[in-house]
N, C-alpha and C positions, 0 to 999 in steps of 0.2 A: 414208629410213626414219623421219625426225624428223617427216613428215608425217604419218605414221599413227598414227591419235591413238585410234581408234576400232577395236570389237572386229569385225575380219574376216576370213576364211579366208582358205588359203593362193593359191586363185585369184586372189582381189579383191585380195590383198596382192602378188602378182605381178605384175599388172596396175598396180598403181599406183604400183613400182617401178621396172616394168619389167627387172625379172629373171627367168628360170626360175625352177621351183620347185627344181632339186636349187643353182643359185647363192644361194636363199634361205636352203635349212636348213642348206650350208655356212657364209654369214653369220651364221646362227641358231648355231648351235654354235662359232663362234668367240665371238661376244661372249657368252654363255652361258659359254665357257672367260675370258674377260677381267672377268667379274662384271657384265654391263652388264646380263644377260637372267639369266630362270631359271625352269624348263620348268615349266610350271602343268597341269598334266593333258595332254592331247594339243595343248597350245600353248605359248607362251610369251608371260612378262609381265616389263615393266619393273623394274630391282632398284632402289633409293635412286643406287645407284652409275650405274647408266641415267638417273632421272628427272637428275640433277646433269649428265649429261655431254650429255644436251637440253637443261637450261636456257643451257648453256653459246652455243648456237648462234641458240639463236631469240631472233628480230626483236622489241625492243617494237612498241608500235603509235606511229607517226605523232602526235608531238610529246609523249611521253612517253623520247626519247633524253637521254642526259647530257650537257651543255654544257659541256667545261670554258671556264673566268674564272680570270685574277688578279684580281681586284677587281670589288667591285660597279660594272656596267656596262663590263668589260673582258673581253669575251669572249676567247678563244684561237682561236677558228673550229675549233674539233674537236668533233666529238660521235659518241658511242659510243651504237649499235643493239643492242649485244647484250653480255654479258659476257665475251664473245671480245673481240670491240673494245675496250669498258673496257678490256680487261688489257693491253691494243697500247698503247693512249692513257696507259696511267699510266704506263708502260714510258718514253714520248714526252714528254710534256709538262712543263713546266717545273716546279722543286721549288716555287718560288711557289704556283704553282698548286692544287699537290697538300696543300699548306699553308692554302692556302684555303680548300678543301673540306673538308678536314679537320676542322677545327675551328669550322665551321660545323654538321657533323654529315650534308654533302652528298650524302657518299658512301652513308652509312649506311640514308641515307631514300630514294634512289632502290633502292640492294639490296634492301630491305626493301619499297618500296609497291608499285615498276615490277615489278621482277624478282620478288617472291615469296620472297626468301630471308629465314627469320628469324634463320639460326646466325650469316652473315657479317657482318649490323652491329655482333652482338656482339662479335665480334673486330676488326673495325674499331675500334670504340669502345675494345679496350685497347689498339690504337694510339696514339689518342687521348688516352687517359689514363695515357699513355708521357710523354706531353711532347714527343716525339721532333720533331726537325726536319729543313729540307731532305732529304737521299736516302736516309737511316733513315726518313723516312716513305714513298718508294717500295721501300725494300725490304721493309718489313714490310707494305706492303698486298699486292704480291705473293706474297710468303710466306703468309700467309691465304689467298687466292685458291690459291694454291698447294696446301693444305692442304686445302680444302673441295673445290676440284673438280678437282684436277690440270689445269692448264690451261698451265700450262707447260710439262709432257711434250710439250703439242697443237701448237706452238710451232715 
């Protein structure tokens, strides 16, 4: 469904799902019951709680992904596609790391330029301005993440 991005009826939208239409407006009415949709006249349209739970999935483009580095010119060989992944990877990679980015401002500026998010750098940034080191910095970036798009429910 994260594909349809574009306003189409319920044929075109069945078709490029490939679902039924009564498997469609069952789907429709569940996340419409889960706050993700909410019924617009004889359709339905994406809630805040929707566009979040799609930014959650979709692909940057092609070399806009995050690298993590311990250090300049010390990659880790990891990099995160989407904000799903980010939250795999901080989960994963080492507190150095995440120390790096950190307070560099890394995180904050890929959330914000790549992703489109402007709530989450600022809660990153009171991470930041926590002090906070090694795994109190990966717990409180997931908790943020946490916070903004429930992604660790997704988990």
């Amino acid at each position: 469904m994260s594909e349809a991005t574009t306003r189409m009826d319920l044929v075109m939208f069945s078709q490029a799902v490939n679902l039924n239409q009564d498997e469609i407006m069952d789907a429709f009415q569940q996340l419409a019951n889960e706050g993700f949709l909410r019924k617009v006249g004889s359709g339905y349209s994406l809630t805040e709680k929707g566009r979040n739970a799609n930014k959650i999935i979709i692909q940057v483009p092609e070399g806009k992904e995050f690298n993590f580095f311990v250090g300049v010119g010390k990659p880790l060989g990891f990099s995160a596609h989407s904000l799903e992944e980010f939250y795999r990877l901080v989960k994963q990679v080492t507190s150095d790391s995440l120390e790096f980015h950190l307070y560099r401002g890394d995180f904050e500026n890929w959330i914000r330029e790549v992703i489109g998010d402007r709530q989450l750098p600022l809660d990153i940034s009171g991470v930041r301005s926590a002090e906070l080191k090694c795994e109190d910095i990966r717990k409180s970036i997931l908790n943020a993440m946490d916070e903004r798009y429930g992604i660790g429910n997704l988990q």
